[in-house]
N, C-alpha and C positions, 0 to 999 in steps of 0.2 A: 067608195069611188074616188079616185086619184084626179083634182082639177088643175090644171096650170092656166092660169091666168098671164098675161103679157101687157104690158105698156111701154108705148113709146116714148120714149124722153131725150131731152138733150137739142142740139146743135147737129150731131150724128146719129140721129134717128137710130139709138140702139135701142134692144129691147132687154127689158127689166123682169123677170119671171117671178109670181106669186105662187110653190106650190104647199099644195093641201090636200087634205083627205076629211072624210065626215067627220073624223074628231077633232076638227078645226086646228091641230096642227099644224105652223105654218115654219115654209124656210122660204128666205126671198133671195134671189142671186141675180146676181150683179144691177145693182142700185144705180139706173143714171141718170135718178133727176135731180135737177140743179138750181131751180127754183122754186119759190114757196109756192107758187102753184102748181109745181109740177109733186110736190112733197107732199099735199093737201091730198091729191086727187089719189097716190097712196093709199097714203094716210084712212081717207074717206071708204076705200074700197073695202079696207082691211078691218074698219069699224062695223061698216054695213054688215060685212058677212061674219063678225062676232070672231075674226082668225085670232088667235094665241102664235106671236112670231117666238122660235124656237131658237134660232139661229140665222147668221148672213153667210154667202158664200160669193166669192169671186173667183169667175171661172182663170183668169185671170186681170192684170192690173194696170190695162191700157186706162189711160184717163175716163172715157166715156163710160167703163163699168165700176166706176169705181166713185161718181163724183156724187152718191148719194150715202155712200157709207156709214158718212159722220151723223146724218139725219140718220138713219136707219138702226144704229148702234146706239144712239144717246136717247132716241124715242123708246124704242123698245128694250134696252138693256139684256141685247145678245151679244153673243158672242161671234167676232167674223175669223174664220176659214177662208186660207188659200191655199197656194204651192209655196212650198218654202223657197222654192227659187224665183217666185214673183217678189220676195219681200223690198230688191232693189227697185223696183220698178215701180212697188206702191209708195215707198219710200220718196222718190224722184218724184211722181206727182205735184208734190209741193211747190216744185223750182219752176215747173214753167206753165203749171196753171194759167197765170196769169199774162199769159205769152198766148193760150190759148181762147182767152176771154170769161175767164173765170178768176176774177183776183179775191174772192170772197172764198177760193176751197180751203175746208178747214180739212184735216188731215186724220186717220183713225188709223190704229194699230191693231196690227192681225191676232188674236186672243189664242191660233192654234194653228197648223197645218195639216192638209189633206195627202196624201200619195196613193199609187196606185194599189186598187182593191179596199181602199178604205171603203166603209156605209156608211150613206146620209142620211137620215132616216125620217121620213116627211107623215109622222101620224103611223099608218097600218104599213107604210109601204118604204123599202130600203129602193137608193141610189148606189151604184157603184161607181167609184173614181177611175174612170178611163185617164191617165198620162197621153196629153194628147199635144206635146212640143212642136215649134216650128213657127206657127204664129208670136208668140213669146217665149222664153226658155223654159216657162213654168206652166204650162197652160191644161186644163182640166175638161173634161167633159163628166159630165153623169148621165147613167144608164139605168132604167128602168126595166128589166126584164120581161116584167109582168103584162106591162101597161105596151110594152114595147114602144120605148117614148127616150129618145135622148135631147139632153138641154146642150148643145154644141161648142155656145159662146161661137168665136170667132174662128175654127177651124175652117167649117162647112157652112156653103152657104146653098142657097137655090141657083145651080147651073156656076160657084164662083166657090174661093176658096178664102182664106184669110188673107190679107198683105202680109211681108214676109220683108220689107223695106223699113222697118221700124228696126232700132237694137233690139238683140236679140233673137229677131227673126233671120230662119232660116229654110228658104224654100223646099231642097233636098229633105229637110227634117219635117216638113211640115206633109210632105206627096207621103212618105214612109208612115204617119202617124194618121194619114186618111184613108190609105191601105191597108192596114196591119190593125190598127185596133179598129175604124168607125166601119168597113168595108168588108169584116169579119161579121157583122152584126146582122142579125136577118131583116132580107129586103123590106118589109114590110112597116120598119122600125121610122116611126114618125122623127123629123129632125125639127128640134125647135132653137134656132139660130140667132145668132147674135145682134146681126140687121137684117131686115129683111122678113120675105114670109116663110112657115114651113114647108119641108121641101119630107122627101124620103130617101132611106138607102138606096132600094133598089134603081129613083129615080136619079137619082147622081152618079151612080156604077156607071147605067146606061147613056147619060145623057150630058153631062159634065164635062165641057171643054178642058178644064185642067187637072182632070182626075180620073176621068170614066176608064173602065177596064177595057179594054179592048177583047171582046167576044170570038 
């Protein structure tokens, strides 16, 4: 059985994905806690349920998914996965941290890169790397087929879509990568989103002020 677990963290209440399967295999993506309590309560979860971390993954490298990294890499000695075209972005992190109220980020370096079609492989059950640009230039989704379960990050939200006012966003790019790759995916397919609660395909098609298909 395939679990995802979620925690809120941060200043921007993003969400932090824990997944697993029975053979306590774990991968954690996108990391954004930022305090030793918010590290602990991790930490805690991942002890309690006896998880084995495997690897980290950032859907991609807005600060918020990114500001637990260095905890997450130096604790469990994994190795982190992105898009090769975030690496400026996780890069820059550094510089205005402390612009954002974070002057203690320490900084962690990507060990590998993911692109489209790659597998994730969480225990019994593979991820596929959906290329899903627009919100960042590099920006990633994984797909579940099985479980019918996609982890979105910042694309797709409930009834909203990503901001597109950041570098590197770009709106046009981002409507085409919610059509084309998430909008392809059958209705039924749980979205587990980067803030906020989940939502589903079919209910974003239908119902989504900046995305929905027109029937």
């Amino acid at each position: 059985m395939l679990h995802i677990q979620s925690f809120t963290f941060n200043p921007f209440a993003e969400n932090t994905y824990v997944v697993y399967d029975d053979t306590k295999e774990t991968i954690i993506i996108d990391p954004g806690c930022c305090s030793r309590e918010e590290e602990n309560y991790l930490a805690d979860y991942i002890s309690r349920n006896h998880l084995i971390v495997k690897e980290l993954i950032n859907t991609h490298c807005h600060i918020d998914h990114v500001l637990g990294n260095y905890f997450v890499k130096s604790k469990y000695q994994v190795p982190l996965f992105i898009h090769h075209l975030e690496e400026p972005l996780l890069k820059a992190v550094k510089t205005y941290a402390p612009n954002y109220g974070f002057p203690f980020y320490y900084e962690a370096q990507p060990d590998g890169f993911l692109s489209e079609n790659d597998v994730v492989v969480a225990g019994n059950y593979q991820f596929y790397v959906l290329f899903v640009p627009g919100h960042s230039p590099g920006h990633i989704a994984l797909y579940n087929q099985e479980n019918n379960i996609l982890i979105s990050g910042d694309v797709l939200f409930e009834n909203s879509i990503g901001r597109t006012d950041l570098p590197g966003g770009n709106y046009d790019t981002l409507i085409e990568s919610i059509h084309t790759k998430l909008f392809s995916l059958p209705d039924e397919v749980t979205v587990y989103c980067g803030h906020g609660p989940t939502t589903t395909i079919g209910y974003e098609k239908r119902t989504n002020p900046f995305c929905a298909l027109v029937r």
